[in-house]
C-alpha positions as CSV (number, residue, x, y, z in Angstrom):
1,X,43.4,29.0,6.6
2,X,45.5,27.6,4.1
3,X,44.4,25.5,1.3
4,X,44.7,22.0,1.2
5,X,42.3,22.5,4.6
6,X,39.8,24.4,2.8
7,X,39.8,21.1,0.2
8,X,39.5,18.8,3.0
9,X,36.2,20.9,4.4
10,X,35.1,20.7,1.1
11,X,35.7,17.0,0.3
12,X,34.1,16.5,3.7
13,X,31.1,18.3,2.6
14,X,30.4,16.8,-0.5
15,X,31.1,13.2,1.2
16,X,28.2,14.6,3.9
17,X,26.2,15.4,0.8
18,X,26.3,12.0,-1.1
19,X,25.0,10.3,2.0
20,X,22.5,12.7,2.6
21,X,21.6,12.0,-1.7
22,X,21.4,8.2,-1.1
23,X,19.7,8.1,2.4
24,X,17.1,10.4,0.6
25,X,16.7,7.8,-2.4
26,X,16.9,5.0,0.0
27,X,13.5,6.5,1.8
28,X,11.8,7.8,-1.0
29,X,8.3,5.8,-2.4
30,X,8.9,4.6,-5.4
31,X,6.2,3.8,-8.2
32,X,6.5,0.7,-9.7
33,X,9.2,-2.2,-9.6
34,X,12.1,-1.5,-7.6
35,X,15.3,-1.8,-10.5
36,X,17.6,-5.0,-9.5
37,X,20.6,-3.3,-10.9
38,X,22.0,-2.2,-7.4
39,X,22.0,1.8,-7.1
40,X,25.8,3.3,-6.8
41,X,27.1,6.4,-6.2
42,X,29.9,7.7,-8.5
43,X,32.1,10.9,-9.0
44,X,32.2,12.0,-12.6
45,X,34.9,14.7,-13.9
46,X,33.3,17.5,-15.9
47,X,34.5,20.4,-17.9
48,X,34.0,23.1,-14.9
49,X,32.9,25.5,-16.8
50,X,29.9,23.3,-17.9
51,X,29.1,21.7,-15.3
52,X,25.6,22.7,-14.6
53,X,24.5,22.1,-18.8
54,X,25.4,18.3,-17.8
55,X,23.9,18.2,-14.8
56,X,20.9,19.5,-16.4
57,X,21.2,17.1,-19.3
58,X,21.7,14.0,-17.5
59,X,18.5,15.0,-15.1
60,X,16.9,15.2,-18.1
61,X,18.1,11.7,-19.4
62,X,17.4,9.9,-16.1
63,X,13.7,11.2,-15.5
64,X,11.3,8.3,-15.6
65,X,8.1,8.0,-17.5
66,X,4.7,9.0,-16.3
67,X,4.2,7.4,-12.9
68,X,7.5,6.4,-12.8
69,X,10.5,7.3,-10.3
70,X,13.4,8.6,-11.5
71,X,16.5,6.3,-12.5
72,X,18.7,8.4,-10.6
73,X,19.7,11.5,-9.6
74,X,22.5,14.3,-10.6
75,X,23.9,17.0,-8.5
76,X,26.9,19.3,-7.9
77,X,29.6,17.8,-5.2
78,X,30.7,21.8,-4.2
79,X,34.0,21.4,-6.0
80,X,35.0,22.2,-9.5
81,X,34.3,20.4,-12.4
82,X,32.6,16.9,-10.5
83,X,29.7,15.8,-10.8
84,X,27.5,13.6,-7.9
85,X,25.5,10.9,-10.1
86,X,23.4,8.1,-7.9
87,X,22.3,5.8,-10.7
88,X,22.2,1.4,-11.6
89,X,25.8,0.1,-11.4
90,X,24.4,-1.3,-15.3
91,X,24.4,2.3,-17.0
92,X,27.2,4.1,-14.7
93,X,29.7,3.4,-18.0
94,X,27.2,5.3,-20.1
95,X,26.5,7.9,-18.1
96,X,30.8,8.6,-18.2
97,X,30.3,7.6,-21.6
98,X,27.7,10.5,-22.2
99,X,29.6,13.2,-20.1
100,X,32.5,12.6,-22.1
101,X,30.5,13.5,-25.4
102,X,28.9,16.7,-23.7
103,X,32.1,17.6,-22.7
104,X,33.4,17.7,-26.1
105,X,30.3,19.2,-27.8
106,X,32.0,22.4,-27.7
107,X,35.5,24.2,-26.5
108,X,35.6,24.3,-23.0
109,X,34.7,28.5,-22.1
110,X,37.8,30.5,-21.1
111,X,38.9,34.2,-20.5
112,X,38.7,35.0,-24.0
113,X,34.1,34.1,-23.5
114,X,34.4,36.9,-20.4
115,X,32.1,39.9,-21.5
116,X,31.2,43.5,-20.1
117,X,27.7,44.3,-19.7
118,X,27.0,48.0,-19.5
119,X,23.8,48.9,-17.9
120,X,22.5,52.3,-17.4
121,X,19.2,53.8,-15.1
122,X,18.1,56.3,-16.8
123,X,15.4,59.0,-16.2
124,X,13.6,60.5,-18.8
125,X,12.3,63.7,-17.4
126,X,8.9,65.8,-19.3
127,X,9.9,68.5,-20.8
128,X,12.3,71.1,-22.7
129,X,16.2,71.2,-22.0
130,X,19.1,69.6,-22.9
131,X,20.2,65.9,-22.2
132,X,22.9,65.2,-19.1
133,X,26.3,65.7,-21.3
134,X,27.3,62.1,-19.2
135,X,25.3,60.1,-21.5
136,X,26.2,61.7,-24.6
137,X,28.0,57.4,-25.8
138,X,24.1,56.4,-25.8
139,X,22.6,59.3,-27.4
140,X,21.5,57.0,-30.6
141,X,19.9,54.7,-28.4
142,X,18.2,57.4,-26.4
143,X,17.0,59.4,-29.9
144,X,15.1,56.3,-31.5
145,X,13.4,56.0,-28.2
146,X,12.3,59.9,-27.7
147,X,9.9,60.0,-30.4
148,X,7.4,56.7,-28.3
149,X,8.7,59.4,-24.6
150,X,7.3,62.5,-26.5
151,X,8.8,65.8,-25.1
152,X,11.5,64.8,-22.7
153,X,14.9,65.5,-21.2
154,X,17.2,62.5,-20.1
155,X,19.1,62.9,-17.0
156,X,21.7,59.8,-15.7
157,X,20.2,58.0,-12.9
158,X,22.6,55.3,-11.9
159,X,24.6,53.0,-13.9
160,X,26.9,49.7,-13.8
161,X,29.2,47.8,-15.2
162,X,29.7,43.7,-14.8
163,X,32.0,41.5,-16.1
164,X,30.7,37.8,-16.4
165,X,32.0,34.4,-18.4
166,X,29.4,34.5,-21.4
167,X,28.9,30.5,-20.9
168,X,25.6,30.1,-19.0
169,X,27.8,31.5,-15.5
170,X,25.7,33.5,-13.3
171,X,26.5,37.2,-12.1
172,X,25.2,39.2,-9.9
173,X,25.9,43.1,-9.2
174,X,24.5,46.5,-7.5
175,X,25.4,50.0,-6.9
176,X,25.3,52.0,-3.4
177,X,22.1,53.6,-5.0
178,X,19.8,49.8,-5.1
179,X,20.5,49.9,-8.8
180,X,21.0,46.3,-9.6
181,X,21.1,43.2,-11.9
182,X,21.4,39.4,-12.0
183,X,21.6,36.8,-14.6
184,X,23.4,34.9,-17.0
185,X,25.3,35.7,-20.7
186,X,25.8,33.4,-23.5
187,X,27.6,34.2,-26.9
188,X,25.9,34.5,-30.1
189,X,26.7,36.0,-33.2
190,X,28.4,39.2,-32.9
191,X,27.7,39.4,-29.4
192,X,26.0,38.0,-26.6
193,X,22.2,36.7,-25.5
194,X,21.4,37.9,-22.0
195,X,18.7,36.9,-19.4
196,X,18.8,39.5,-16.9
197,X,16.7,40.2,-13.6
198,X,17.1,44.2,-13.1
199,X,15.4,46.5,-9.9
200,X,14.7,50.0,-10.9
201,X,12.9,49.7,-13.4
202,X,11.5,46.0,-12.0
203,X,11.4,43.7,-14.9
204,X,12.8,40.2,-16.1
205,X,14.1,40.0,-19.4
206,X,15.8,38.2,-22.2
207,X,18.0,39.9,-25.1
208,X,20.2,39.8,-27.7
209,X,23.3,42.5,-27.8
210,X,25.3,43.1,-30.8
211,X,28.8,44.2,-29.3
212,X,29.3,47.5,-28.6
213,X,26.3,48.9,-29.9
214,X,23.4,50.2,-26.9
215,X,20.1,49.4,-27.0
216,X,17.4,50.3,-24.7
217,X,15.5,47.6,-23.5
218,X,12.6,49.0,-21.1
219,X,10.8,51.9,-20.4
220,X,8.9,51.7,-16.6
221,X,7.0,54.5,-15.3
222,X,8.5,56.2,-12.1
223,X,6.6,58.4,-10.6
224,X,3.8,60.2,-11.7
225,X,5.2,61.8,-15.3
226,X,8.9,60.2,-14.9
227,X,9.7,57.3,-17.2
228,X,12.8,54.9,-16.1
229,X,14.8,54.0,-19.2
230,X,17.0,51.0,-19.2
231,X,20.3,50.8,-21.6
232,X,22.3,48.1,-22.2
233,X,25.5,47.5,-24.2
234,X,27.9,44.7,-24.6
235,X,31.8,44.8,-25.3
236,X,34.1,41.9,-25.3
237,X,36.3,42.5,-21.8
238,X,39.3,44.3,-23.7
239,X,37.1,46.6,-25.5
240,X,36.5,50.3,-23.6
241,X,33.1,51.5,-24.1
């Protein structure tokens, strides 16, 4: 299937989708005075990379009051960088107008905002003996957590590694073993804020990772004496951990 079809399907869809978006406003109860400024549908160009910080922002900006319907509505068209905005023909040129300042607020994420998030299961087993030699990288991290885990061995229990755009993009990523994690990555100083969804350990979370330095983040109970521990570390994508 070669390209310029795929783009077709795709323009087709989101064509589908914008009559679907003004049927839907056409037919929905409004509160209130119906607007005389006649409703139209527009296509506005966005950065692609922060697309859905707009969208959010001018949803935001075109909520109504208390009681009040919405002046319009925002959403994605299924291709990059376009927005879908169904709003009065009267504030169309600021709504370009307000996208175009967004857009600018910041430089436009690239390659170079791409980070590696290192995550590791780990299980901390009661008892004497040594640590699994694998993890000896996190074995800072894993000492200034020993002392709250009391007598206790830590042996590897599944790990991964994801690469994500560390601009509000969404990943998602497992192992054969049902280890896995989901969320998004934005920079900060020295390294990155992450809001991550992880199975085994179960838990929801939101951190901040100074590059290349591993932190453990949770400890779950598995089992009846087991403890999960969960490690993470971040490292710019041409950094080797």
């Amino acid at each position: 299937m070669n390209r310029s079809f795929l783009t077709f399907i795709a323009v087709c869809a989101a064509g589908a989708f914008a009559l679907v978006l003004l049927a839907t406003w056409q037919f929905t109860p409004r509160i209130g005075e119906v607007p005389a400024d006649p409703m139209v549908l527009r296509v506005h160009a966005v950065p692609p990379a922060r697309a859905e910080g707009i969208r959010e922002a001018l949803t935001l900006s075109l909520m109504g009051g208390p009681g009040e319907a919405p002046m319009g509505r925002v959403a994605t068209t299924g291709l990059p960088g376009q927005l879908l905005v169904l709003a009065p023909a009267s504030i169309q040129a600021g709504i370009g107008d307000a996208i175009a300042t967004l857009g600018a607020g910041a430089p436009a994420a690239d390659a170079s905002d791409s980070v590696t998030l290192d995550l590791w299961s780990i299980v901390a087993v009661p008892g004497e003996g040594a640590d699994d030699p694998t993890l000896a990288p996190l074995a800072a991290a894993l000492d200034a957590a020993r002392p709250a885990l009391g007598r206790v061995r830590f042996e590897q229990g599944d790990a991964l590694s994801v690469t994500a755009l560390a601009a509000n993009e969404p990943f998602d990523a497992r192992t054969p073993g049902g280890f896995a994690v989901n969320g998004v990555l934005n920079r900060a100083e020295s390294g990155v804020t992450a809001r991550l969804g992880v199975s085994n350990p179960a838990l929801s979370t939101t951190l901040q990772l100074r590059f290349g330095e591993a932190l453990v983040v949770a400890r779950v109970p598995d089992g009846d004496s087991r403890i999960r521990v969960l490690v993470a570390r971040a490292r710019p994508v041409d950094a080797r951990g």
